[in-house]
mmCIF file of the C-alpha atoms, coordinates in Angstrom:
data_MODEL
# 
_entry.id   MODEL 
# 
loop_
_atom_site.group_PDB 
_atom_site.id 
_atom_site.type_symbol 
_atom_site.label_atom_id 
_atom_site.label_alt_id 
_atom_site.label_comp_id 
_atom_site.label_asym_id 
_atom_site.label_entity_id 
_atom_site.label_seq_id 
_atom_site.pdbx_PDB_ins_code 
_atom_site.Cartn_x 
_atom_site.Cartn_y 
_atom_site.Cartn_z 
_atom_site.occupancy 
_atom_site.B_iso_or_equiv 
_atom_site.pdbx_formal_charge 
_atom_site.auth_seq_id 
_atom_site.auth_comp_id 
_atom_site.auth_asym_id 
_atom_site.auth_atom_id 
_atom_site.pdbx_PDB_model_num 
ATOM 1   C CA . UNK A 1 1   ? -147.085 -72.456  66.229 1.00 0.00 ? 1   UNK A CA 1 
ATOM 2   C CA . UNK A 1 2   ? -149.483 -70.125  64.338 1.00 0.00 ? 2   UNK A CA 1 
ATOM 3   C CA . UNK A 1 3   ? -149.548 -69.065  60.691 1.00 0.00 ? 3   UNK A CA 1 
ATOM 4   C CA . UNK A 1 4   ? -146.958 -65.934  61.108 1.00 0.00 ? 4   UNK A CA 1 
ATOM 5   C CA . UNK A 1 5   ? -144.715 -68.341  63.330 1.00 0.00 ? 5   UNK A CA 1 
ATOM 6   C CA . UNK A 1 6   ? -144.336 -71.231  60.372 1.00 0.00 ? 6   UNK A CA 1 
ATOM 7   C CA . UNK A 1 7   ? -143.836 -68.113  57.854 1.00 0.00 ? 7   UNK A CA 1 
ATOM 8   C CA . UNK A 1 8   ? -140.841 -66.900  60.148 1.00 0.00 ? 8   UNK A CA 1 
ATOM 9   C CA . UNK A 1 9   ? -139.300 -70.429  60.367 1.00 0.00 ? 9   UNK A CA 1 
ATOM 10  C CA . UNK A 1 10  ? -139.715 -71.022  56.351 1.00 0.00 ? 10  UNK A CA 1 
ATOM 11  C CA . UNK A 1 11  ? -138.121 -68.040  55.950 1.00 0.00 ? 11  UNK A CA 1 
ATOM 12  C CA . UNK A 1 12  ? -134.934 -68.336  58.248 1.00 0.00 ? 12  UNK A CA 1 
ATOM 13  C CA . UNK A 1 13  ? -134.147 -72.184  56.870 1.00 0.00 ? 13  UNK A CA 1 
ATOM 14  C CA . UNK A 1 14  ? -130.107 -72.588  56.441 1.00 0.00 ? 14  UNK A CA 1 
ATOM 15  C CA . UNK A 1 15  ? -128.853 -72.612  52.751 1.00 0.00 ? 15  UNK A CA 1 
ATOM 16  C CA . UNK A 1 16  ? -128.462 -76.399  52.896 1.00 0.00 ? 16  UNK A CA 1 
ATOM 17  C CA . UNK A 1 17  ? -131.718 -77.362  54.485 1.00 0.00 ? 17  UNK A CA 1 
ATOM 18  C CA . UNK A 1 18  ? -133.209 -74.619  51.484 1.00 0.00 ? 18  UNK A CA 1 
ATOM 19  C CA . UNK A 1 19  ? -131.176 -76.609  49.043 1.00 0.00 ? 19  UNK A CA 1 
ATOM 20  C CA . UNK A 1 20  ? -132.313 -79.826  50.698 1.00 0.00 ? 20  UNK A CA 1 
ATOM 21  C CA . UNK A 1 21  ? -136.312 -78.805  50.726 1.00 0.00 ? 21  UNK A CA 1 
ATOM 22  C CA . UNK A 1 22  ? -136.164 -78.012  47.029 1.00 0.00 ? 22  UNK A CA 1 
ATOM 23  C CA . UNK A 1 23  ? -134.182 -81.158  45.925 1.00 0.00 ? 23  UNK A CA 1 
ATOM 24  C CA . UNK A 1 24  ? -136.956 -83.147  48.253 1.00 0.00 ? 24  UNK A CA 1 
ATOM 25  C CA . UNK A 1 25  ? -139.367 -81.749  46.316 1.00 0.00 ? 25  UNK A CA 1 
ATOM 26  C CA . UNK A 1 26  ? -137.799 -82.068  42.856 1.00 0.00 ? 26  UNK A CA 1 
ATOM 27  C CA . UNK A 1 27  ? -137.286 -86.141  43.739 1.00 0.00 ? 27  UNK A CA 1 
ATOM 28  C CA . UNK A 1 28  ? -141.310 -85.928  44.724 1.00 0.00 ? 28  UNK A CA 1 
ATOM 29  C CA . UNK A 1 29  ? -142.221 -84.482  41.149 1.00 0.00 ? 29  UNK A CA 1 
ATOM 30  C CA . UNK A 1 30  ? -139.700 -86.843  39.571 1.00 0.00 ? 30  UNK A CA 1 
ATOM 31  C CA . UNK A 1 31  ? -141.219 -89.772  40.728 1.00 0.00 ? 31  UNK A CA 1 
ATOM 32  C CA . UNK A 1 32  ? -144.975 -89.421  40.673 1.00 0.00 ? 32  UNK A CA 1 
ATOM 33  C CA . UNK A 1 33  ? -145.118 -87.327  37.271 1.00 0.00 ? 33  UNK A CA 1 
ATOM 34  C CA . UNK A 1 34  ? -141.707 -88.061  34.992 1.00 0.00 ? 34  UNK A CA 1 
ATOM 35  C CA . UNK A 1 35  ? -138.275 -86.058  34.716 1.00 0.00 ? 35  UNK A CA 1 
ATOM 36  C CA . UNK A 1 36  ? -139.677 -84.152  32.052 1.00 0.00 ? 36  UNK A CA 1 
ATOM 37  C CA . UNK A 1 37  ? -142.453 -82.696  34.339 1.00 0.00 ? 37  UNK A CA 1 
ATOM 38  C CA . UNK A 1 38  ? -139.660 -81.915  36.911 1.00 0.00 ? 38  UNK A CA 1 
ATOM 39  C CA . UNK A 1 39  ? -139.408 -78.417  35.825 1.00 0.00 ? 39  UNK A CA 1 
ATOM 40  C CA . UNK A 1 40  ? -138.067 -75.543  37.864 1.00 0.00 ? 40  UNK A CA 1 
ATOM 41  C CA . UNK A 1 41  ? -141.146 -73.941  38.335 1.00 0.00 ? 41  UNK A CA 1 
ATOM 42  C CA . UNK A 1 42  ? -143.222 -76.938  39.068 1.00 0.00 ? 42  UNK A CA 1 
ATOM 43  C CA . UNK A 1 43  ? -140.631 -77.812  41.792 1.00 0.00 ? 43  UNK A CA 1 
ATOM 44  C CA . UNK A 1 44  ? -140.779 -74.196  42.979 1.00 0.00 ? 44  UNK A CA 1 
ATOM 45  C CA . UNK A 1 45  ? -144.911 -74.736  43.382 1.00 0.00 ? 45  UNK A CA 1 
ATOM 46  C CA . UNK A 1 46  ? -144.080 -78.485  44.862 1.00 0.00 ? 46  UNK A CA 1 
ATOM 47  C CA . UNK A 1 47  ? -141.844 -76.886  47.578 1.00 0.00 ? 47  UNK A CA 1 
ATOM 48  C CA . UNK A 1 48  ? -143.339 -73.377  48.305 1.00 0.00 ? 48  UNK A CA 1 
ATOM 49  C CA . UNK A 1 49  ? -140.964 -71.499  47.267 1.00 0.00 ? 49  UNK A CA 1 
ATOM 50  C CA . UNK A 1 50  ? -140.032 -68.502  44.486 1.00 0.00 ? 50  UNK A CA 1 
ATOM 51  C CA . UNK A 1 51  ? -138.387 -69.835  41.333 1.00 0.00 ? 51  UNK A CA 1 
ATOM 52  C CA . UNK A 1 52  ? -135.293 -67.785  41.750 1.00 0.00 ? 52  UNK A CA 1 
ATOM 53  C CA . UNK A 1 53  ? -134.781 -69.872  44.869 1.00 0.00 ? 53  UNK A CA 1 
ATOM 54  C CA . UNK A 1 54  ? -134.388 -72.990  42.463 1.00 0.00 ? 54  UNK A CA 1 
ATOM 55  C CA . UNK A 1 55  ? -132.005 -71.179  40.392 1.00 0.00 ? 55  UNK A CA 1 
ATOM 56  C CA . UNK A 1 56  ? -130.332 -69.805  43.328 1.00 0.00 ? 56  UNK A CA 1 
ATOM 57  C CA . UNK A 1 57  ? -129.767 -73.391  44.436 1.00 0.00 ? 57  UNK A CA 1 
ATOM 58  C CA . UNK A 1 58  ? -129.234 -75.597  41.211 1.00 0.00 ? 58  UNK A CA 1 
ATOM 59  C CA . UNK A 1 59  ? -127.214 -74.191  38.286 1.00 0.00 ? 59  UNK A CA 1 
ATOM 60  C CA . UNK A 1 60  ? -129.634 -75.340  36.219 1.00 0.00 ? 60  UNK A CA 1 
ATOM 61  C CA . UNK A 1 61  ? -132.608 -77.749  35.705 1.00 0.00 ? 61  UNK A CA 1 
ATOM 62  C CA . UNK A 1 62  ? -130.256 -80.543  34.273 1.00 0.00 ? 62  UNK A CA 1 
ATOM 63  C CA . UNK A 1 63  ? -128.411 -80.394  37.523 1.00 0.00 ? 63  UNK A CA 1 
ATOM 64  C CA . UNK A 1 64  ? -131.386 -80.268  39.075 1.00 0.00 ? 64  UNK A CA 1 
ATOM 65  C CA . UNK A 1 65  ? -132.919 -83.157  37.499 1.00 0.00 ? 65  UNK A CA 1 
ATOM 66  C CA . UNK A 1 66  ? -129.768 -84.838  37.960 1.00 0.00 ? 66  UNK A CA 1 
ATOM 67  C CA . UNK A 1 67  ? -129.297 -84.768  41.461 1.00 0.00 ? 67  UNK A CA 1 
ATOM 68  C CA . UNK A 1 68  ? -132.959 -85.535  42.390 1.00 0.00 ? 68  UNK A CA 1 
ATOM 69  C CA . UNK A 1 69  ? -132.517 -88.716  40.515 1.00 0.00 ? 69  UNK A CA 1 
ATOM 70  C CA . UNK A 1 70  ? -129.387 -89.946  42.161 1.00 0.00 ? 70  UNK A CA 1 
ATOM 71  C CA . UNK A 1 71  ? -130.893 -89.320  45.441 1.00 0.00 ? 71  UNK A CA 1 
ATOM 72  C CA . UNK A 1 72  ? -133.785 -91.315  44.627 1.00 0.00 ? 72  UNK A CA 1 
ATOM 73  C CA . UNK A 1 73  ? -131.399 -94.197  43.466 1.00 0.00 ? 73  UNK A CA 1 
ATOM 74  C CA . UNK A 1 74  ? -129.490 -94.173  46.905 1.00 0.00 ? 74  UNK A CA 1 
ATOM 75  C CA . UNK A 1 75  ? -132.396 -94.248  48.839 1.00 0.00 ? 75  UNK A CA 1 
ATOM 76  C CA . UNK A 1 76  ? -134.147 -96.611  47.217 1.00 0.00 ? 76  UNK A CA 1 
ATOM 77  C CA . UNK A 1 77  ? -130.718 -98.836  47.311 1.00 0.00 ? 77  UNK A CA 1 
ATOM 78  C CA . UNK A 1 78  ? -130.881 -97.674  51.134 1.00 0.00 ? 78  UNK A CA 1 
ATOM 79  C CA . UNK A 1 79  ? -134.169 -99.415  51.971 1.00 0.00 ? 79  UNK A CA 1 
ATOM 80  C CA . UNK A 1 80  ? -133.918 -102.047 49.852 1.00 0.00 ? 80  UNK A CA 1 
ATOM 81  C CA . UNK A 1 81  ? -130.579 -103.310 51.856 1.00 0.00 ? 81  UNK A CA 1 
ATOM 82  C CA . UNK A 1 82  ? -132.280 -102.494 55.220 1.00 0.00 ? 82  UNK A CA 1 
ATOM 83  C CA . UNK A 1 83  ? -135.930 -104.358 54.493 1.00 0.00 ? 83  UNK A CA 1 
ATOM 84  C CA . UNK A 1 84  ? -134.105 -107.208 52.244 1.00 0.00 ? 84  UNK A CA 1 
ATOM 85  C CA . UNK A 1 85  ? -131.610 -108.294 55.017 1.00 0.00 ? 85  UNK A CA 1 
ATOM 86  C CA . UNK A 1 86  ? -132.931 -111.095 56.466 1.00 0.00 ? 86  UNK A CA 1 
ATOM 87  C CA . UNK A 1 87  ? -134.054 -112.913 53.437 1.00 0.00 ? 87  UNK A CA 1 
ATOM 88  C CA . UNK A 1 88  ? -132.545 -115.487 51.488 1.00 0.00 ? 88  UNK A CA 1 
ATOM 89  C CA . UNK A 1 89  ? -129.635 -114.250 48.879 1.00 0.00 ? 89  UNK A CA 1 
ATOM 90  C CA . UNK A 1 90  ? -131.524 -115.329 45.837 1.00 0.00 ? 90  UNK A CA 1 
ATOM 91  C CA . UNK A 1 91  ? -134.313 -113.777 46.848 1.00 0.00 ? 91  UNK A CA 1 
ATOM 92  C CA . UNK A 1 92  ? -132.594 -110.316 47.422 1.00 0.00 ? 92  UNK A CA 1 
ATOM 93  C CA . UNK A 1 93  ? -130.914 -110.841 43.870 1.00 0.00 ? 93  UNK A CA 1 
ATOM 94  C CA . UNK A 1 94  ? -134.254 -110.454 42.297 1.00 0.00 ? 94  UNK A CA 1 
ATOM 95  C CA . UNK A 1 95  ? -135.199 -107.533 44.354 1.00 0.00 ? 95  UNK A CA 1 
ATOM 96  C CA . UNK A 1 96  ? -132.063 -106.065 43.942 1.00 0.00 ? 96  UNK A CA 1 
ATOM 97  C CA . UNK A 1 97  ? -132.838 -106.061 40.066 1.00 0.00 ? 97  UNK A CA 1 
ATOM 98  C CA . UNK A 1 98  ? -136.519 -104.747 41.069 1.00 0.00 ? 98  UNK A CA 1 
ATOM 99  C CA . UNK A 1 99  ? -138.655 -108.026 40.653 1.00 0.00 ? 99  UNK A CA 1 
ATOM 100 C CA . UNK A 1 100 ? -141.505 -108.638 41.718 1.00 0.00 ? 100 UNK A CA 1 
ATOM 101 C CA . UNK A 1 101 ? -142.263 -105.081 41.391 1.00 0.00 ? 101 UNK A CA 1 
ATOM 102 C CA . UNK A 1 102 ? -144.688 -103.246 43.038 1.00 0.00 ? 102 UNK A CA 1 
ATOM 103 C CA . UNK A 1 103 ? -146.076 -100.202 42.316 1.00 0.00 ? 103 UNK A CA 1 
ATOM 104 C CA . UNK A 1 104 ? -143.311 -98.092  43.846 1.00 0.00 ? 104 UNK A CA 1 
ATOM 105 C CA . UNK A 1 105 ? -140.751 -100.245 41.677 1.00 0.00 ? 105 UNK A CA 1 
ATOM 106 C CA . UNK A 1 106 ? -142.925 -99.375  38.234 1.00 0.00 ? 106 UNK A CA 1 
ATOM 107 C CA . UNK A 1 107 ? -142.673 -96.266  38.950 1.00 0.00 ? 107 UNK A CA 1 
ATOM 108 C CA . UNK A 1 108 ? -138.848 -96.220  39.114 1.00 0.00 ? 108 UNK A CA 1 
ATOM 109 C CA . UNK A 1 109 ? -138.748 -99.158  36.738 1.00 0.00 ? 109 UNK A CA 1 
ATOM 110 C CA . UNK A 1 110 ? -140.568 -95.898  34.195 1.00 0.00 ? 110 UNK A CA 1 
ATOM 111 C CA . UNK A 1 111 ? -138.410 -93.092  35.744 1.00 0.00 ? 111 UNK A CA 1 
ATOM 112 C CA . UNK A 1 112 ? -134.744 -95.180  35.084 1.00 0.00 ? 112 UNK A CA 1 
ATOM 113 C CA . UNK A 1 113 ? -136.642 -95.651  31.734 1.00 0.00 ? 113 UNK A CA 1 
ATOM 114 C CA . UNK A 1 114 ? -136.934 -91.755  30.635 1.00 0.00 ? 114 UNK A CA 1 
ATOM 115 C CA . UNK A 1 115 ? -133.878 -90.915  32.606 1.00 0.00 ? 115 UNK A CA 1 
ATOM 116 C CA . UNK A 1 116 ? -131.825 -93.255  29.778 1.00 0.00 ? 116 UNK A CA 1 
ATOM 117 C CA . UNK A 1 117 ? -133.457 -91.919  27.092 1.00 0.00 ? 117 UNK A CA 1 
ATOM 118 C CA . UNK A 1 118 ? -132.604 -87.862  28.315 1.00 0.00 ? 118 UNK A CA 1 
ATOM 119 C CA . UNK A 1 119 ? -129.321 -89.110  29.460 1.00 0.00 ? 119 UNK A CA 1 
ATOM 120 C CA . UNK A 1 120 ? -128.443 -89.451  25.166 1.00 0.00 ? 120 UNK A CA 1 
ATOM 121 C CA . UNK A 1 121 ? -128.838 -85.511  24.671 1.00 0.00 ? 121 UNK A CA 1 
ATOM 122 C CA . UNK A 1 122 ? -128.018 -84.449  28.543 1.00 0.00 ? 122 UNK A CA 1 
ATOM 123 C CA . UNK A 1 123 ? -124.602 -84.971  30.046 1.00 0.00 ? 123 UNK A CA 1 
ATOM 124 C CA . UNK A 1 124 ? -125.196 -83.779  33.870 1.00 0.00 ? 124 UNK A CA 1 
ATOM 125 C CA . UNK A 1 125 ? -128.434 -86.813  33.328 1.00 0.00 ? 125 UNK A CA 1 
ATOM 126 C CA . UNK A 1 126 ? -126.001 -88.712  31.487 1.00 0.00 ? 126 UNK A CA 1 
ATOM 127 C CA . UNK A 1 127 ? -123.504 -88.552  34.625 1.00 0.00 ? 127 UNK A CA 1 
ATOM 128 C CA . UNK A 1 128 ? -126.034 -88.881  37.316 1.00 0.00 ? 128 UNK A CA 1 
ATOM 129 C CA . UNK A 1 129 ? -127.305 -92.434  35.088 1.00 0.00 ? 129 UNK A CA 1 
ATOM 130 C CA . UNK A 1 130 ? -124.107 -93.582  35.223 1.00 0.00 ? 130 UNK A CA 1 
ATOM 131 C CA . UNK A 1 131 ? -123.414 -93.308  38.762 1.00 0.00 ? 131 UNK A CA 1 
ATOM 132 C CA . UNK A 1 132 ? -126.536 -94.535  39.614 1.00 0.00 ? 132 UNK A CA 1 
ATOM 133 C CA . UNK A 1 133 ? -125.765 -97.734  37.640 1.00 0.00 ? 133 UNK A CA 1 
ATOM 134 C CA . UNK A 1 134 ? -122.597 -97.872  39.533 1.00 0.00 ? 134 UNK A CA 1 
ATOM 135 C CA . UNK A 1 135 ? -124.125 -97.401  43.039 1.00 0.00 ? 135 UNK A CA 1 
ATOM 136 C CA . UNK A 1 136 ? -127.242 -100.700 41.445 1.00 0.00 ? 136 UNK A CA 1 
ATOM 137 C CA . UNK A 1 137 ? -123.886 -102.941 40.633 1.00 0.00 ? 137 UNK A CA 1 
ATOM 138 C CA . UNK A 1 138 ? -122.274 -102.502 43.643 1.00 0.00 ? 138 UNK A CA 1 
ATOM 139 C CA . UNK A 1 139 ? -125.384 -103.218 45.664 1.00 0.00 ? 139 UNK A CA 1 
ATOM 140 C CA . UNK A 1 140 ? -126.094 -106.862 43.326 1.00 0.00 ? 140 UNK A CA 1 
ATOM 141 C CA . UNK A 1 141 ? -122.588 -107.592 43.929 1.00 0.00 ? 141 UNK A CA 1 
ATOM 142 C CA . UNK A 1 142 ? -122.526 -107.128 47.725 1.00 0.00 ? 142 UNK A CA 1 
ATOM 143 C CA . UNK A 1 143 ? -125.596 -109.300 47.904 1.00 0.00 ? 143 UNK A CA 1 
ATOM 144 C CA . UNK A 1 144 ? -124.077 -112.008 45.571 1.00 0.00 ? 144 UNK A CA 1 
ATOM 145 C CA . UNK A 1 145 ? -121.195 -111.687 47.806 1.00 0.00 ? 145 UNK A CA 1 
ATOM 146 C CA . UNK A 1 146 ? -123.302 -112.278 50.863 1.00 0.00 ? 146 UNK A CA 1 
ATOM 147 C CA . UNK A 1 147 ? -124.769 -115.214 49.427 1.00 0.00 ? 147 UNK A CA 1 
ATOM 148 C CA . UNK A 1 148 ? -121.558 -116.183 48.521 1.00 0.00 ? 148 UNK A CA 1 
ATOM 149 C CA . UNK A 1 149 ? -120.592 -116.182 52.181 1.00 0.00 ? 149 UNK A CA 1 
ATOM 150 C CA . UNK A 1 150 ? -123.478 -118.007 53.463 1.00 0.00 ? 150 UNK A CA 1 
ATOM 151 C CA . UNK A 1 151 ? -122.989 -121.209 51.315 1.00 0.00 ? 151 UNK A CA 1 
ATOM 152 C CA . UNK A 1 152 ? -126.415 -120.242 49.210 1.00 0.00 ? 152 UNK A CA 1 
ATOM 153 C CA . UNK A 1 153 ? -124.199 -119.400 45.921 1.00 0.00 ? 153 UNK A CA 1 
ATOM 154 C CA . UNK A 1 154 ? -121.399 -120.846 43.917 1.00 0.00 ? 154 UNK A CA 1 
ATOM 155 C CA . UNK A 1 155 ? -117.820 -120.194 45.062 1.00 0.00 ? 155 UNK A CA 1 
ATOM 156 C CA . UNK A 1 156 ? -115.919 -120.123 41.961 1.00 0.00 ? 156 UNK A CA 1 
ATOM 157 C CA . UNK A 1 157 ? -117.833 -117.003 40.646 1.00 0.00 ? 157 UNK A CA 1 
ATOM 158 C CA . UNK A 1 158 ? -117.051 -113.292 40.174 1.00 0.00 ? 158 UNK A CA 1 
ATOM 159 C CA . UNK A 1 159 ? -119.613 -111.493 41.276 1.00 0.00 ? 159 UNK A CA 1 
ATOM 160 C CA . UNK A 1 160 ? -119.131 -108.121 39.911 1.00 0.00 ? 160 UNK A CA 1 
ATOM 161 C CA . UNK A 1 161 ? -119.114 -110.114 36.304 1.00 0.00 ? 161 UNK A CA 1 
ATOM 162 C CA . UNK A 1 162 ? -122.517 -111.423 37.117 1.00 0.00 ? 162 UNK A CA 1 
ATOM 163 C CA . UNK A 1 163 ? -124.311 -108.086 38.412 1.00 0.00 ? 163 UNK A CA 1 
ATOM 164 C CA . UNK A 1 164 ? -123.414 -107.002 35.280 1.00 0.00 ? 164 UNK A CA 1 
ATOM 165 C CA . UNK A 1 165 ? -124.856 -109.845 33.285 1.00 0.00 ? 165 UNK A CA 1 
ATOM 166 C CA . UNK A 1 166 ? -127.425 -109.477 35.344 1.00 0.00 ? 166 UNK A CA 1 
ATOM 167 C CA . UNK A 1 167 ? -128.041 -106.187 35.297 1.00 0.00 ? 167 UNK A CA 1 
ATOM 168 C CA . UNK A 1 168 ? -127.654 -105.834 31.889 1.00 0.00 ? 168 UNK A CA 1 
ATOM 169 C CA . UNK A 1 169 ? -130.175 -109.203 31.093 1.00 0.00 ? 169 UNK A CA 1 
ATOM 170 C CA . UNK A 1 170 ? -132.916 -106.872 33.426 1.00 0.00 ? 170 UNK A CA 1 
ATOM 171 C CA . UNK A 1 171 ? -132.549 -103.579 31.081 1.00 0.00 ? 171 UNK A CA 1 
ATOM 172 C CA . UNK A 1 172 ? -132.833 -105.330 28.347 1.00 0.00 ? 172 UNK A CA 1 
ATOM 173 C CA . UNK A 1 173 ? -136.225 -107.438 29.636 1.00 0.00 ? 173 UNK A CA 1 
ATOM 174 C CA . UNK A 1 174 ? -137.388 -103.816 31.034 1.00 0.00 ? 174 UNK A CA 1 
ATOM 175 C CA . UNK A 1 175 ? -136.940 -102.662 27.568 1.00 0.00 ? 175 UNK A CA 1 
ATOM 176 C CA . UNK A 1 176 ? -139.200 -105.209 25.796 1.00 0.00 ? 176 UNK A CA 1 
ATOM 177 C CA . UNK A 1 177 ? -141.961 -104.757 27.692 1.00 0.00 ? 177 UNK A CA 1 
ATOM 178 C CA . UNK A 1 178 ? -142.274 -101.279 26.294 1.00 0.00 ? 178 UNK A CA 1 
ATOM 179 C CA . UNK A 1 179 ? -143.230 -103.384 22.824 1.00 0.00 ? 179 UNK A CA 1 
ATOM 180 C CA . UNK A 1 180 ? -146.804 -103.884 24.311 1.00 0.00 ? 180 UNK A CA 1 
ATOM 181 C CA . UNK A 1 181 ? -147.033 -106.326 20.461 1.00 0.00 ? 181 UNK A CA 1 
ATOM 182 C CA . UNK A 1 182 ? -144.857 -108.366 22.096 1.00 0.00 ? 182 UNK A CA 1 
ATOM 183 C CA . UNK A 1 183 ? -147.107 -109.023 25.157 1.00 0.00 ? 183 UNK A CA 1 
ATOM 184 C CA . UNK A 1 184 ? -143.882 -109.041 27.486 1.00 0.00 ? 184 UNK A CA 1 
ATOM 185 C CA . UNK A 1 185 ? -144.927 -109.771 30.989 1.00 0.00 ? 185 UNK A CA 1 
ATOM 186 C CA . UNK A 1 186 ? -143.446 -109.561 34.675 1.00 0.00 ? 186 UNK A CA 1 
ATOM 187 C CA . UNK A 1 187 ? -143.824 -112.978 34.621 1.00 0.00 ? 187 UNK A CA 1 
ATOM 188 C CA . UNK A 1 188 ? -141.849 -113.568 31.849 1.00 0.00 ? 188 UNK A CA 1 
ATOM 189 C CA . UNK A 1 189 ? -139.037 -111.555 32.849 1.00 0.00 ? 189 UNK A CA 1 
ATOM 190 C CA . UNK A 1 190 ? -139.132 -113.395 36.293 1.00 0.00 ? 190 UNK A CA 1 
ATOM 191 C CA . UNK A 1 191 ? -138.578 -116.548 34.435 1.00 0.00 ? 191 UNK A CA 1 
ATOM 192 C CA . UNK A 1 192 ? -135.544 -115.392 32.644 1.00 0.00 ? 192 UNK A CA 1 
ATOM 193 C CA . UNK A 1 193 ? -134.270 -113.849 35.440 1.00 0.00 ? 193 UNK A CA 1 
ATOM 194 C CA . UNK A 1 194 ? -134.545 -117.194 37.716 1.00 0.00 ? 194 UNK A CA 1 
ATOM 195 C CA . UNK A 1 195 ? -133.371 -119.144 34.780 1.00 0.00 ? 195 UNK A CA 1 
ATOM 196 C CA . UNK A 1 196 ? -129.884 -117.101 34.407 1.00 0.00 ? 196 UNK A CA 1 
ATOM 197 C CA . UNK A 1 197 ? -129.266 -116.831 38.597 1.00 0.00 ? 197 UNK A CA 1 
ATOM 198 C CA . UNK A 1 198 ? -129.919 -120.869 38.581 1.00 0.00 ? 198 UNK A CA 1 
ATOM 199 C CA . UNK A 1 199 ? -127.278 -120.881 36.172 1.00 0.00 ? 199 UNK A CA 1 
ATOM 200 C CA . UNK A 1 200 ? -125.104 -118.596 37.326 1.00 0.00 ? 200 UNK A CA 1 
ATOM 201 C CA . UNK A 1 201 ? -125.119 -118.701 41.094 1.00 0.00 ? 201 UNK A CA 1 
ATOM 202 C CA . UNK A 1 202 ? -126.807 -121.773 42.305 1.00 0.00 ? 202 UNK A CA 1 
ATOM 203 C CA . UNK A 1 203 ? -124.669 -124.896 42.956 1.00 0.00 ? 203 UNK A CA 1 
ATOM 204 C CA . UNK A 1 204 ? -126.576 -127.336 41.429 1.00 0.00 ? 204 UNK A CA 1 
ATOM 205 C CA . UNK A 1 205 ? -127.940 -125.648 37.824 1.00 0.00 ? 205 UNK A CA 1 
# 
């Protein structure tokens, strides 16, 4: 295919796989330079196209934002259930809640981070955060579930109680080690973390 040919081809995309390069590139910005930086025209240069095709597509940049960030929940949920499977349940739990983290997982560990903080004067980032939280609690609660199932966890549990406890116990540890003073560490949030799912899910605590 020469030059002209891949101009042609650009040019005759469907609305939908239009819609579907731009939000591609909007998730791209999102995650390697903030939600703030995700700006209509800096998606526009991300996905070669004119700004009025952004605001052809998305109502607005909120909505924009918005839906680039719940994609990049639900895939990251996506892979983690397909590469996690075969491990033990305790060990998904953690991942699940984004420990260890690599460097992929600090960045969205940083993006969930802004996207909170926007979500308090934005209510399309607002919505997306909470269905994004929705979509992270059903996923802990399927893999409690399944380690429920395989006699690795506790039987008299409710696991959609826990994800939440859990969930919540992971915010709050993300939160702290934004207060560099404190010198909060991975490590130290991996020891809380193991200390409340001994406590709460193994059957001898």
């Amino acid at each position: 295919m020469n030059a002209s040919d891949k101009g042609v081809s650009l040019a005759y995309l469907n609305r939908e796989e239009r819609h579907d390069t731009i939000l591609r590139a909007a998730m791209r910005v999102a995650i390697t330079e903030g939600m703030n930086a995700t700006t209509v025209r800096r998606v526009a240069s991300e996905a070669g196209v004119a700004v009025g095709q952004v605001h052809h597509h998305f109502t607005s940049v909120s909505r924009l934002r918005a839906d680039a960030f719940l994609l990049l929940v639900k895939q990251s949920l996506a892979a983690f259930a397909i590469n996690s499977q075969n491990l033990p349940a305790h060990e998904r739990v953690l991942l699940v809640l984004g420990y260890p983290q690599d460097e992929a997982g600090k960045r969205e560990t940083r993006l969930w981070n802004e996207v909170s903080v926007m979500a308090e004067r934005d209510d399309l980032i607002k919505e997306a955060c909470a269905i994004s939280m929705s979509d992270w609690h059903q996923a802990t609660v399927e893999v409690i579930d399944a380690g429920i199932a395989n006699n690795e966890f506790r039987s008299d549990i409710r696991a959609s109680d826990i994800a939440w406890r859990l969930i919540g116990l992971v915010c709050g540890l993300d939160g702290l080690t934004q207060l560099t003073e404190l010198g909060f560490s991975e490590t130290e949030i991996l020891r809380h973390l193991t200390a409340t799912m001994k406590a709460e899910l193994l059957k001898n605590p």
